[in-house]
C-alpha positions as CSV (number, residue, x, y, z in Angstrom):
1,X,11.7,-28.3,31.8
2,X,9.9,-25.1,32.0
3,X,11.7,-23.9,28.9
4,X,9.9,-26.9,27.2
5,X,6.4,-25.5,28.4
6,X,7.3,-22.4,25.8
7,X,5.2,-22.8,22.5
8,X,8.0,-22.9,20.0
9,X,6.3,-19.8,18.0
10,X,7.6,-18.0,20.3
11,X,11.3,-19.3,20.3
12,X,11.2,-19.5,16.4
13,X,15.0,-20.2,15.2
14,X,17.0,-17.4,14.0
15,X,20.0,-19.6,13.0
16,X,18.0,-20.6,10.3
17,X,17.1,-17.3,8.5
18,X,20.8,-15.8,9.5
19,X,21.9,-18.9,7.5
20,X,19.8,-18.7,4.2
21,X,20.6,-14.9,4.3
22,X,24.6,-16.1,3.9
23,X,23.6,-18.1,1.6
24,X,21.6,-16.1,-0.3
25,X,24.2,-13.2,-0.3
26,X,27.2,-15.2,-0.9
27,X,24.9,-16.8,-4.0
28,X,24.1,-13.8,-5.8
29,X,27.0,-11.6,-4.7
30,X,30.0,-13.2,-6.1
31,X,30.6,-14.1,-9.7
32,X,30.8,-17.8,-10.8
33,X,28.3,-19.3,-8.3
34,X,25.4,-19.1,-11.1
35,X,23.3,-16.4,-9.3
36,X,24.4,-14.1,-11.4
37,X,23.2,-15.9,-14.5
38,X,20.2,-16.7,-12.6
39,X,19.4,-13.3,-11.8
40,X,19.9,-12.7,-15.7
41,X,18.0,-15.4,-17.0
42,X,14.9,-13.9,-14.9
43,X,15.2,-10.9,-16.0
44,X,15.1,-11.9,-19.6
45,X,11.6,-13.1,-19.7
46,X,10.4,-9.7,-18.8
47,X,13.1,-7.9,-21.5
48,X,11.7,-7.7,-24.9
49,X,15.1,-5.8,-26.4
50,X,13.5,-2.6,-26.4
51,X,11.6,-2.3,-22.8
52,X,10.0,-4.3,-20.1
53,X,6.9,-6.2,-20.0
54,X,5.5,-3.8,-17.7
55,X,6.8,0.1,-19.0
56,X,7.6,2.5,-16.3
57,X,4.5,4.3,-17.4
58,X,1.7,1.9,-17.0
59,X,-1.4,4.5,-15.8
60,X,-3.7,2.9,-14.3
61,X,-2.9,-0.6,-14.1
62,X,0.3,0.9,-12.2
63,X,-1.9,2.2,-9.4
64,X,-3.8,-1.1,-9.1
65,X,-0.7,-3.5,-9.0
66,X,2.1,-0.6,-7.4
67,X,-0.1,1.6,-5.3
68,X,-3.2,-1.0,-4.2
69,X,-0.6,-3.3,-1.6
70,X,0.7,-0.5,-0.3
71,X,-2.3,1.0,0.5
72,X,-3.6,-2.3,1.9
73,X,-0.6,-2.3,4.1
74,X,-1.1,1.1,5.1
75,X,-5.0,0.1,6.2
76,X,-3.6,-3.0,8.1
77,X,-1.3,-0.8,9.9
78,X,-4.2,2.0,11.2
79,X,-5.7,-1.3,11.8
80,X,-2.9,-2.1,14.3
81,X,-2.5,0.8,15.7
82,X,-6.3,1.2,16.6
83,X,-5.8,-2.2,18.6
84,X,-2.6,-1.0,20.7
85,X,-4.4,2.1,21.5
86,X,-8.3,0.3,21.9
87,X,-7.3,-3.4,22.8
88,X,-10.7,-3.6,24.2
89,X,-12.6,-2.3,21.5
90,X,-10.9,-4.8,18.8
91,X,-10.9,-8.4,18.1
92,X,-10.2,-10.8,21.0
93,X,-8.3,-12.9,18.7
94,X,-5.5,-10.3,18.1
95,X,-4.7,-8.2,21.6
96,X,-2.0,-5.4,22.2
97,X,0.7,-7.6,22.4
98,X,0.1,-9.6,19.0
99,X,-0.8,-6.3,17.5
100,X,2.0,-4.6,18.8
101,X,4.3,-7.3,17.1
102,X,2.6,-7.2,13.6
103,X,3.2,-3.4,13.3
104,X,6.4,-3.4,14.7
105,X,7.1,-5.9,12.2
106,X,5.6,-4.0,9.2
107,X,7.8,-0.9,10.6
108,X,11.6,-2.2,11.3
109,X,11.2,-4.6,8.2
110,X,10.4,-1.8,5.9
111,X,12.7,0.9,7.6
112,X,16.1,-1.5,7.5
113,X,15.8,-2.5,3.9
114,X,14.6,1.0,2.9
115,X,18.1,2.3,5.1
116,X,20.0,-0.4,3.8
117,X,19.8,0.5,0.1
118,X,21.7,3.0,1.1
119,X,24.9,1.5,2.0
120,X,24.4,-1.5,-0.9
121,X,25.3,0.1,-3.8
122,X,23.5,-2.0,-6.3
123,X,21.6,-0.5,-9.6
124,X,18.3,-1.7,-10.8
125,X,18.3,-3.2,-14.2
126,X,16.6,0.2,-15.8
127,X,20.1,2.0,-15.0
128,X,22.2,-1.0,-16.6
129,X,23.4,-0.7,-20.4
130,X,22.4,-4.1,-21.0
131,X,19.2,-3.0,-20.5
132,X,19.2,0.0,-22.8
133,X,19.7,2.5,-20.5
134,X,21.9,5.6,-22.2
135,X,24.8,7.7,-20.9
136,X,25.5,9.3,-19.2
137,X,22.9,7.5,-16.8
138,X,23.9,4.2,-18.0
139,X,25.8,1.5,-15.9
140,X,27.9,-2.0,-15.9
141,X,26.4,-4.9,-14.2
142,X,27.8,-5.1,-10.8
143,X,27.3,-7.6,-8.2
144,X,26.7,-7.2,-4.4
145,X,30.6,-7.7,-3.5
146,X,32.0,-6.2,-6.6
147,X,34.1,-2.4,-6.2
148,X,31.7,0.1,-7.0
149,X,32.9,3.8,-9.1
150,X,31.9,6.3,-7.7
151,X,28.1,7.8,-8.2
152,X,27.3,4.4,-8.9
153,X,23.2,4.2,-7.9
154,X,22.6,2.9,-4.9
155,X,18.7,2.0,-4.5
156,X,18.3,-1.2,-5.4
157,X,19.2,-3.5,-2.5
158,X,17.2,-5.1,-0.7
159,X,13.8,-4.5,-2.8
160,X,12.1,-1.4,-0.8
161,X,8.6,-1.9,-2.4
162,X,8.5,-6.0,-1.6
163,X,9.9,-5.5,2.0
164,X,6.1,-4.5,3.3
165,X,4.7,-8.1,1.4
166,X,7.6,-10.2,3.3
167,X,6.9,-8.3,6.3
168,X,3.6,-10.0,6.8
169,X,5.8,-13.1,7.3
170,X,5.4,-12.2,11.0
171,X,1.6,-13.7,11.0
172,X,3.3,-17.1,11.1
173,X,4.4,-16.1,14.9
174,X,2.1,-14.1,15.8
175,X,-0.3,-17.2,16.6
176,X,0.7,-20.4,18.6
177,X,-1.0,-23.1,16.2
178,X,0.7,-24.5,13.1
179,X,-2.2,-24.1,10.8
180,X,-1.9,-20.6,11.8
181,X,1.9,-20.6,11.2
182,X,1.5,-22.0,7.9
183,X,-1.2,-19.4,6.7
184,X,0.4,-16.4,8.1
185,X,3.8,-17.7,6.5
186,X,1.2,-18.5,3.2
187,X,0.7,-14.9,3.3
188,X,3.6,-13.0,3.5
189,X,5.3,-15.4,1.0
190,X,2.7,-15.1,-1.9
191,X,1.9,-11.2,-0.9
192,X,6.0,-10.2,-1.1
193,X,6.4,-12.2,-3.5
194,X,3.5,-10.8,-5.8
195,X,4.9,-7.1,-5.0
196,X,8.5,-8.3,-5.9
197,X,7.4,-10.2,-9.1
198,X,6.1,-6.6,-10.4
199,X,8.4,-4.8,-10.0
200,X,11.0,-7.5,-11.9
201,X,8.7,-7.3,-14.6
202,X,9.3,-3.4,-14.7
203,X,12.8,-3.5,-14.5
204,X,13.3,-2.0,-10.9
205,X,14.7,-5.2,-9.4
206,X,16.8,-8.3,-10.1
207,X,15.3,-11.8,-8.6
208,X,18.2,-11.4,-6.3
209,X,17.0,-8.5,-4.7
210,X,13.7,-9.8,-4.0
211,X,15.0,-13.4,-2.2
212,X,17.4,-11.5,-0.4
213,X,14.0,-8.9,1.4
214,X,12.0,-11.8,2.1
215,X,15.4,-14.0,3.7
216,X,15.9,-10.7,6.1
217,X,12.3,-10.3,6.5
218,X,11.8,-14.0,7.8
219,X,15.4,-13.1,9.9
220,X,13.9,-9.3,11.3
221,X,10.7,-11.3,12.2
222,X,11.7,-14.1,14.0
223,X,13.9,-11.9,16.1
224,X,11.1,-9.5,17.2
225,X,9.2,-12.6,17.7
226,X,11.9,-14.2,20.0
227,X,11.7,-10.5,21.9
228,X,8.1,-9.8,22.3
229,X,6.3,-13.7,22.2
230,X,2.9,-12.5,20.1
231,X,1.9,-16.1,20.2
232,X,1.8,-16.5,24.5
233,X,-2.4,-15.7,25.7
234,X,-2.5,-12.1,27.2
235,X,-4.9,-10.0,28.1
236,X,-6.3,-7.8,25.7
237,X,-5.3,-4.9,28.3
């Protein structure tokens, strides 16, 4: 019975994001599913032939749609940080414990996906020949599950840039109501998904990569959420 007393945003299911993440991976990893013409199909509305919608080199628009979320994130993260070290000089809305759960969020989010890349070895469509890339730094389309040669680039998977954006998934714990849950989920869907969308357009990321940050986002989140319960009333000390 006292279990029952627990507001569920603090017992939010990780079944459920451990399964979509299967799904997701099995989906787009394996040929003959249709993921991999999905993925394809995407990409081709931002593929004129000759280069993508948005070129590599895009000046200043570049800083405003690459550069501005990061730096948002960045400022939301001093933001954090301030609270955990001045709880009672900030917002009695958010607290320590809240803000400690946001940024750790924002951090182990962004640092697996960045390590995993690592390990993935999947290309971005600007090093595929289908894509117009040239030898000797042009590449076959290879899926998730598929042998890789060696050499073959490895910083693709999951989508590094879009991983901050699905990290702010974590506001839909972080407060106990479910209009809160269903802004702060709001949020970190359209903000990852905005910063994923780019850079598809550029040619830095298949669709696949993108689904597959915000699935192990929602999964990372919920986890740190079951661990540190942001969402039960504490004392801003």
């Amino acid at each position: 019975m006292a279990d029952s007393r627990i507001p569920r945003v603090d017992r939010p299911s990780v079944v459920l994001p451990a399964l979509a993440l299967a799904v997701v991976l099995g989906f787009f990893g394996f040929h003959g599913t249709g993921g991999e013409s999905l993925d394809l199909a995407v990409q081709s509305w931002f593929w004129d032939g000759r280069d993508w919608l948005i070129p590599k080199d895009s000046g200043w628009f570049h800083q405003l749609a690459y550069t501005g979320p990061k730096v948002l994130l960045y400022a939301f993260a001093l933001g954090l940080l301030w609270t955990i070290a001045f709880p009672g000089r900030s917002p009695a809305w958010l607290g320590r414990r809240r803000a400690i759960y946001l940024f750790l969020s924002l951090a182990v989010v962004s640092l697996v996906c960045t390590q995993l890349r690592s390990i993935t070895h999947m290309a971005t469509p600007r090093d595929l020949s289908i894509y117009g890339a040239v030898a000797p730094n042009a590449w076959a389309h290879l899926l998730l599950f598929d042998t890789k040669p060696a050499l073959y680039p490895s910083h693709a998977f999951p989508a590094g840039h879009a991983s901050g954006g699905f990290a702010l998934l974590a506001l839909a714990f972080a407060w106990g109501t479910a209009e809160a849950r269903r802004r702060g989920a709001l949020i970190g869907l359209v903000y990852g998904a905005g910063m994923g969308v780019y850079q598809i357009a550029r040619g830095e990321h298949f669709l696949s990569h993108t689904v597959a940050t915000a699935v192990l986002a929602w999964l990372i989140v919920a986890v740190l959420a079951r661990w540190l319960k942001p969402g039960e009333l504490s004392s801003p000390n």
